[in-house]
OpenMM code with the backbone's topology and positions (N, CA, C; nanometers):
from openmm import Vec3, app, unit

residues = "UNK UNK UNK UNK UNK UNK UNK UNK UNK UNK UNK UNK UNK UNK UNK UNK UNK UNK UNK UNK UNK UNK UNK UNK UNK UNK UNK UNK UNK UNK UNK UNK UNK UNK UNK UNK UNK UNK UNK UNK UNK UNK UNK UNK UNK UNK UNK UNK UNK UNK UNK UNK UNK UNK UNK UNK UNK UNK UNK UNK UNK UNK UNK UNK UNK UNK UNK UNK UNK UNK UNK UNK UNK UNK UNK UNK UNK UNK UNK UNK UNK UNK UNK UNK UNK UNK UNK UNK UNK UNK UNK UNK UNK UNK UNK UNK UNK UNK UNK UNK UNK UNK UNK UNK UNK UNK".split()
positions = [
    Vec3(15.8733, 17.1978, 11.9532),
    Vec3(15.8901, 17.0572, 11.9242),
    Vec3(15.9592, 17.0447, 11.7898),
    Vec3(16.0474, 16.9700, 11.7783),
    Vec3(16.1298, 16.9444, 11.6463),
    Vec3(16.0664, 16.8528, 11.5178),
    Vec3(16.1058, 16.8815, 11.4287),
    Vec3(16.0582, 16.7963, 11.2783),
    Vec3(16.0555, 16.6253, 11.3749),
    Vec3(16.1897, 16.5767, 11.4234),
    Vec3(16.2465, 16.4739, 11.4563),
    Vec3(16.1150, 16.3977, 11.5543),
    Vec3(16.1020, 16.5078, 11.6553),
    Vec3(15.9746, 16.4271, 11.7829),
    Vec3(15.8180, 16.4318, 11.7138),
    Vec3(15.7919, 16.5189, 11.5720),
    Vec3(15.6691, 16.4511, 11.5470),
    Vec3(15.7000, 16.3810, 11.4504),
    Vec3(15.8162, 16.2983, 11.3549),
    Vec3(15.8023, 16.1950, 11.3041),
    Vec3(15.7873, 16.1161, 11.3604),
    Vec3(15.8183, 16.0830, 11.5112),
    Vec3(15.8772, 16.0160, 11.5894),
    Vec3(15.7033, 15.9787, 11.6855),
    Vec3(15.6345, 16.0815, 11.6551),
    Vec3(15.5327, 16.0332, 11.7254),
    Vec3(15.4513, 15.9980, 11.6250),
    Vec3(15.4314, 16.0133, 11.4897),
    Vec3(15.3829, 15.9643, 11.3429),
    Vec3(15.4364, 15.8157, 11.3889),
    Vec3(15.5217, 15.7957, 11.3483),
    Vec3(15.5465, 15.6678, 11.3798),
    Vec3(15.5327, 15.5622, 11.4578),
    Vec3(15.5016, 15.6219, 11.5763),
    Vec3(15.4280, 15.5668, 11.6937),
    Vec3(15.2455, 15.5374, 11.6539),
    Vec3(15.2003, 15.6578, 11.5836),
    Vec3(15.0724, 15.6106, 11.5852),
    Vec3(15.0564, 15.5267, 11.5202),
    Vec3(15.1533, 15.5190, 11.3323),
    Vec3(15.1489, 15.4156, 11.2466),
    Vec3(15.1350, 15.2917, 11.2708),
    Vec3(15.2546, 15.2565, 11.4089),
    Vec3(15.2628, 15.1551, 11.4917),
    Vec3(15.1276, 15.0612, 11.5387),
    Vec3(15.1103, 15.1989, 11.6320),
    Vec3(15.0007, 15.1181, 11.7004),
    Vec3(14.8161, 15.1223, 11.6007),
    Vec3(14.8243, 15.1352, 11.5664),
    Vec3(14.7532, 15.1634, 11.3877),
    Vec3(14.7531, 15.0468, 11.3813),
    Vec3(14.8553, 14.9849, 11.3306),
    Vec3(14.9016, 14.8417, 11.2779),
    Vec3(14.8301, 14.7297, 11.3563),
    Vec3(14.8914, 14.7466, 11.4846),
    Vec3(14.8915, 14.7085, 11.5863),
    Vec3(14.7656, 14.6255, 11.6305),
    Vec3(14.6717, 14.7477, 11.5974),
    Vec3(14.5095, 14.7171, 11.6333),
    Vec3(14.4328, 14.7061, 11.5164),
    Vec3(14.4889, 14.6645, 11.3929),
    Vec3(14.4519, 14.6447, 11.2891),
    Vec3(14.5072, 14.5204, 11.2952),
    Vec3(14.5845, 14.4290, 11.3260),
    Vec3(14.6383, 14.3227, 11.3786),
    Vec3(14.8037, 14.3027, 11.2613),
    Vec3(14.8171, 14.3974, 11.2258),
    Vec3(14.9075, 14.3568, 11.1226),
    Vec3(15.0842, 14.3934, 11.1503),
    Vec3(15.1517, 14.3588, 11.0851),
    Vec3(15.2843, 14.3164, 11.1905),
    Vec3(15.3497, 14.4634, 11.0775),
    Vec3(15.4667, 14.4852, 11.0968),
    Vec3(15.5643, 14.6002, 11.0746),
    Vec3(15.5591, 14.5710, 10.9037),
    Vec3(15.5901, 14.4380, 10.8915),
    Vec3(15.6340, 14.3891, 10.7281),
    Vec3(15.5357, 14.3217, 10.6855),
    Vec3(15.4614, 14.3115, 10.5367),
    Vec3(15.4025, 14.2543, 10.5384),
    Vec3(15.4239, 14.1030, 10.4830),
    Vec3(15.3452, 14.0336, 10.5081),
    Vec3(15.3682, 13.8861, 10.4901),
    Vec3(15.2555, 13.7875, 10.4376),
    Vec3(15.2660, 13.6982, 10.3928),
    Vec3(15.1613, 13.6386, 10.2731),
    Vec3(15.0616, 13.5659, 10.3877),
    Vec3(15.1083, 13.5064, 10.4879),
    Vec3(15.0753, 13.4444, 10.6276),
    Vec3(15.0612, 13.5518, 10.7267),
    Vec3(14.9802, 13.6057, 10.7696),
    Vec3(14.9715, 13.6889, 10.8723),
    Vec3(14.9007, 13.5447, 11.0096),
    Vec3(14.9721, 13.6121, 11.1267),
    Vec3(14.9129, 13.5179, 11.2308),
    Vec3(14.8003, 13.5980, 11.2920),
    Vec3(14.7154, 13.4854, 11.3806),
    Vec3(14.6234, 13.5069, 11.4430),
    Vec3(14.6640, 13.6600, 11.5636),
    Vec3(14.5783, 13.7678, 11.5760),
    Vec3(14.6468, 13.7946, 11.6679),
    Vec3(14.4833, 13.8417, 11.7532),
    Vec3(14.5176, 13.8111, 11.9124),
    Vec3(14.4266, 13.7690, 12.0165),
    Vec3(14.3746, 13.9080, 12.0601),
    Vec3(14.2647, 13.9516, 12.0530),
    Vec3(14.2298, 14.1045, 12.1203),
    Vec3(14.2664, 14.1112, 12.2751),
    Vec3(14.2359, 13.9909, 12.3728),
    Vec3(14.2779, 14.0282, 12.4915),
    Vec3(14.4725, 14.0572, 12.4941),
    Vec3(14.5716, 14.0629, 12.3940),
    Vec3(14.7216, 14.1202, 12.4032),
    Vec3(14.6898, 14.2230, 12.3680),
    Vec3(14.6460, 14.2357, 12.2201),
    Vec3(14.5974, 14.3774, 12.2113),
    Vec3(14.5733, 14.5216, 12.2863),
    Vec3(14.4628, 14.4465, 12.3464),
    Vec3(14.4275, 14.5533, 12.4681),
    Vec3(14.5305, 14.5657, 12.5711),
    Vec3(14.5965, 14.4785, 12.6145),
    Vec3(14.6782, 14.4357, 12.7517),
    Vec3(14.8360, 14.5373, 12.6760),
    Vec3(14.8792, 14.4933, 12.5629),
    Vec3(14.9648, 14.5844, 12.5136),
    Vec3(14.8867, 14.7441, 12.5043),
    Vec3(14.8094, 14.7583, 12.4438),
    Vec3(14.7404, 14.8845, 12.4149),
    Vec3(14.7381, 14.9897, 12.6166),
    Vec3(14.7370, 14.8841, 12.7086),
    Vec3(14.7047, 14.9485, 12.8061),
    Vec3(14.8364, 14.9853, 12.8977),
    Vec3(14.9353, 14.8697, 12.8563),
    Vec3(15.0821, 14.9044, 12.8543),
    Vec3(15.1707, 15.0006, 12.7982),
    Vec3(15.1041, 15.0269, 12.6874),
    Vec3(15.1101, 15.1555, 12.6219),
    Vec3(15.1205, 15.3016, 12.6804),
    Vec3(14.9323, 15.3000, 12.7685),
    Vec3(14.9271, 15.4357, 12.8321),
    Vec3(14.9751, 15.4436, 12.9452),
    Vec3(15.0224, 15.3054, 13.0114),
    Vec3(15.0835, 15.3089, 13.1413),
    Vec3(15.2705, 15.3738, 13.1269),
    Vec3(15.2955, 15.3194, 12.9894),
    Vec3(15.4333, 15.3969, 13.0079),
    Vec3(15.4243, 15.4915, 13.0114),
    Vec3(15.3542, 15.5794, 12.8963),
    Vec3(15.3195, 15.7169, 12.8800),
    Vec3(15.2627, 15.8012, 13.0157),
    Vec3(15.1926, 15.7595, 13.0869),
    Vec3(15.1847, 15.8099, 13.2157),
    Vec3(15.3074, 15.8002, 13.3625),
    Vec3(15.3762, 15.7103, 13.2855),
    Vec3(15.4962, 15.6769, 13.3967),
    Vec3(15.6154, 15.7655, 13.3380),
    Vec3(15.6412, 15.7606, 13.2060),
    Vec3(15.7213, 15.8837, 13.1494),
    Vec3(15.6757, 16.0345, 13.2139),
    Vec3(15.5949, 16.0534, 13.1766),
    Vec3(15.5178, 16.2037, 13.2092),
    Vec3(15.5644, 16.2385, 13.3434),
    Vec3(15.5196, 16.1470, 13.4201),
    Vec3(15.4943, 16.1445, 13.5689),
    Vec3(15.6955, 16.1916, 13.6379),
    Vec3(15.7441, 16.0922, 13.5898),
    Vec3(15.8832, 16.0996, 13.5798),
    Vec3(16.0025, 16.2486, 13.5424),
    Vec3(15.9419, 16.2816, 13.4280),
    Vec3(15.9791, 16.3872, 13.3270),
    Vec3(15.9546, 16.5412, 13.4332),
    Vec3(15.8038, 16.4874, 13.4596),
    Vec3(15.7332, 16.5933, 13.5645),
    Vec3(15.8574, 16.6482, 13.6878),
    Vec3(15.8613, 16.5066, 13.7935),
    Vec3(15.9273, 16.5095, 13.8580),
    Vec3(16.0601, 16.5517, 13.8091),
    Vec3(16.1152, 16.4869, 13.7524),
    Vec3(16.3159, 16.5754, 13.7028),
    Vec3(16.2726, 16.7135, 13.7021),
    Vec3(16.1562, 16.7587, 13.6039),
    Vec3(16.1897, 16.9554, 13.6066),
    Vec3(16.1638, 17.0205, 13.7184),
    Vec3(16.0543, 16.9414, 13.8474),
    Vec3(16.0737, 17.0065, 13.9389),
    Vec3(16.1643, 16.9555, 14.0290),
    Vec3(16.2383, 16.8530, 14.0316),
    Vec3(16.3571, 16.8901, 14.1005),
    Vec3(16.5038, 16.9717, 14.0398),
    Vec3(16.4495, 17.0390, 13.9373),
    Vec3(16.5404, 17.1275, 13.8374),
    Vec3(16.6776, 17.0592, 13.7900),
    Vec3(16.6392, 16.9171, 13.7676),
    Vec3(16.7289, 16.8673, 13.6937),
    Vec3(16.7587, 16.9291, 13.5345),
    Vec3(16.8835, 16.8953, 13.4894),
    Vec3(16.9694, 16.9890, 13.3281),
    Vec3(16.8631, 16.9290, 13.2696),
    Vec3(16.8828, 16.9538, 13.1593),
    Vec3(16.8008, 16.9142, 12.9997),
    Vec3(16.7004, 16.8885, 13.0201),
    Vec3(16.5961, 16.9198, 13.1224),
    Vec3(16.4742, 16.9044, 13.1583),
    Vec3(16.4252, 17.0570, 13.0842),
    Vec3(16.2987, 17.0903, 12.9977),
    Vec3(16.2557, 17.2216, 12.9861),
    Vec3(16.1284, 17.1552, 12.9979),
    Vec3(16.0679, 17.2802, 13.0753),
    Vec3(15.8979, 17.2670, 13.0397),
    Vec3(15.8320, 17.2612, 12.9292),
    Vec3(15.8343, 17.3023, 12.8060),
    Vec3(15.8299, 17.2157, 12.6879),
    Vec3(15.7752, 17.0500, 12.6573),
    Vec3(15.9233, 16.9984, 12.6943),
    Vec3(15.8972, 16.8646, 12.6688),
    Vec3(15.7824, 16.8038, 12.8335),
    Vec3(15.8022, 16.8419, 12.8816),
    Vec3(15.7136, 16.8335, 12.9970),
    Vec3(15.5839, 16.8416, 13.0092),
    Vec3(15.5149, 16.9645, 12.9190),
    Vec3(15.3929, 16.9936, 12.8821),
    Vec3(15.3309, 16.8778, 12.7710),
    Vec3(15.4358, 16.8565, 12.6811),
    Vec3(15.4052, 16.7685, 12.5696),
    Vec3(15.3962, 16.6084, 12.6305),
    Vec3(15.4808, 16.5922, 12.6890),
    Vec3(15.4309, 16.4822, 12.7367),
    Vec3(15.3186, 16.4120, 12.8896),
    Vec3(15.2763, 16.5096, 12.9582),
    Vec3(15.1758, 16.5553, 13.0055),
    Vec3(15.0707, 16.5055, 12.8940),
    Vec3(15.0496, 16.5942, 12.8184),
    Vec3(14.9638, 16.6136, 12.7345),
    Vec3(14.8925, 16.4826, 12.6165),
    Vec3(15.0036, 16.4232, 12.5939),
    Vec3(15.0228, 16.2940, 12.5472),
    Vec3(14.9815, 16.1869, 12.6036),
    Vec3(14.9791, 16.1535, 12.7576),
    Vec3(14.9522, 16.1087, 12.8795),
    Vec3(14.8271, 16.0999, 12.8516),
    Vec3(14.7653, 16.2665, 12.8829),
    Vec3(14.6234, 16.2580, 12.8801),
    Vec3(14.5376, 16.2129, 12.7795),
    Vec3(14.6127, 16.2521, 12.6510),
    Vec3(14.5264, 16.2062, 12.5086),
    Vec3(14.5162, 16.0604, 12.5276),
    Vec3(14.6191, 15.9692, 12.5335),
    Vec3(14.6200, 15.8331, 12.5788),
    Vec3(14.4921, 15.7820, 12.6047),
    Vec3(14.4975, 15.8144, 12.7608),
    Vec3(14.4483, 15.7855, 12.8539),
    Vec3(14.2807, 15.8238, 12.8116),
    Vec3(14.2588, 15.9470, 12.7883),
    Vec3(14.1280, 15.9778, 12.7167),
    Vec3(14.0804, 15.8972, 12.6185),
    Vec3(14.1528, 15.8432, 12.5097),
    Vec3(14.1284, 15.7621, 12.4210),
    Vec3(14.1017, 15.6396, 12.4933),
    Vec3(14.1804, 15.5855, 12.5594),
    Vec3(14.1971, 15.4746, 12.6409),
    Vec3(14.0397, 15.4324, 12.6962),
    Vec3(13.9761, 15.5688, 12.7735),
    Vec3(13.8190, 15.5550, 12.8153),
    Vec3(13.7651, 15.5751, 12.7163),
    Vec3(13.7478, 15.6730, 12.6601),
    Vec3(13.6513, 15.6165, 12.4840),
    Vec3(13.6639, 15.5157, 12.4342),
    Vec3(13.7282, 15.4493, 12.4055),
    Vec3(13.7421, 15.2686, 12.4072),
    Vec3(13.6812, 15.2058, 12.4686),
    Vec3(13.6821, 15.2032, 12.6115),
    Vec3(13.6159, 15.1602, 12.6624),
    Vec3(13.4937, 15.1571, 12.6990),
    Vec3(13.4502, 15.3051, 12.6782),
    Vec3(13.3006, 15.3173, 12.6772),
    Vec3(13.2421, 15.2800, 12.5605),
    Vec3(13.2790, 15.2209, 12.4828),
    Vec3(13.2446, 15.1951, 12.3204),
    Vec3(13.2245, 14.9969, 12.3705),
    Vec3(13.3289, 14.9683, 12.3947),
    Vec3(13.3321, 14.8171, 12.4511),
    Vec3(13.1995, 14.8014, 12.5389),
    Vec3(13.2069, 14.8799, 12.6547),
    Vec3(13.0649, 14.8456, 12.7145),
    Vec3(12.9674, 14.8289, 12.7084),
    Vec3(12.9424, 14.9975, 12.5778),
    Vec3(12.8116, 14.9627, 12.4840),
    Vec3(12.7570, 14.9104, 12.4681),
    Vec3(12.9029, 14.8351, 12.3945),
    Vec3(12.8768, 14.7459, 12.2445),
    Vec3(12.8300, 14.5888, 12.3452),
    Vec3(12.9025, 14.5425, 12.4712),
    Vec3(12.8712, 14.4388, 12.5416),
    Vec3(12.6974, 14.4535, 12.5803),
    Vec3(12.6859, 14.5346, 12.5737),
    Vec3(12.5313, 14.6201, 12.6938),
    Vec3(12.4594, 14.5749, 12.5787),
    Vec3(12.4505, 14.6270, 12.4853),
    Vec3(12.3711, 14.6001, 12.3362),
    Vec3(12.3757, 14.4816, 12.3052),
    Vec3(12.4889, 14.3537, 12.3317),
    Vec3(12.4790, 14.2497, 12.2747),
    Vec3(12.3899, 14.1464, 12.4062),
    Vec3(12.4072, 14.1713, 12.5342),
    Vec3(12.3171, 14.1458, 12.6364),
    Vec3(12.1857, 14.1522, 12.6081),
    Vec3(12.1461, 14.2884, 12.5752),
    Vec3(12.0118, 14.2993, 12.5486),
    Vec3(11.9535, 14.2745, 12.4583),
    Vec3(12.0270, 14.2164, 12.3337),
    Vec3(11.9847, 14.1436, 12.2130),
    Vec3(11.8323, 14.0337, 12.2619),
    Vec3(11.7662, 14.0215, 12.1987),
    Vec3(11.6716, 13.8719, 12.2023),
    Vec3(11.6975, 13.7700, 12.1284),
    Vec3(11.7168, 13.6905, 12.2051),
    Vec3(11.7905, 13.5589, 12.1701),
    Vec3(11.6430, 13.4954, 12.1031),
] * unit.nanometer
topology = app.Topology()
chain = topology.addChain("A")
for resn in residues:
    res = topology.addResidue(resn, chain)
    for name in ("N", "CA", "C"):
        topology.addAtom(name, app.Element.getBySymbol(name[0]), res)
């Protein structure tokens, strides 16, 4: 993997970092409201590309398309899964946290 594809994925996490911290690229004296249900809905759009890349990438090396190497194939595989793993730890954290606020005594 090159210097270039892990700045490139640094930057991606910075991103989405931001993202779910609610804060925009630049900063600004006015920050707007931003809604957890986009959040999530972007956040889940997220692992859906990443699994549709993968999935894709997959397919070109085994139909032995050029500039395809297993390499980038494995890595993004792999990326897919971290996603997606994170993606359910999230969510099992959300449920919890809903389950716990249910069973609160009012």
């Amino acid at each position: 993997m090159s210097l270039q594809g892990i700045d490139h994925m640094l930057a991606e996490l910075r991103a989405s970092q931001a993202m779910a911290a609610g804060k925009s690229g630049a900063a600004t004296a006015e920050t707007p409201q931003v809604e957890f249900g986009d959040v999530l809905k972007a956040t889940l759009d997220q692992v859906n590309a990443a699994q549709a890349a993968s999935q894709d990438l997959q397919k070109r090396f085994e139909l032995g398309e050029e500039g395809v190497n297993l390499q980038d194939v494995m890595v993004s595989l792999q990326k897919a899964s971290l996603s997606f793993q994170t993606m359910v730890q999230a969510r099992n954290k959300l449920v919890t946290a809903y389950q716990e606020i249910m069973n609160t005594q009012v």
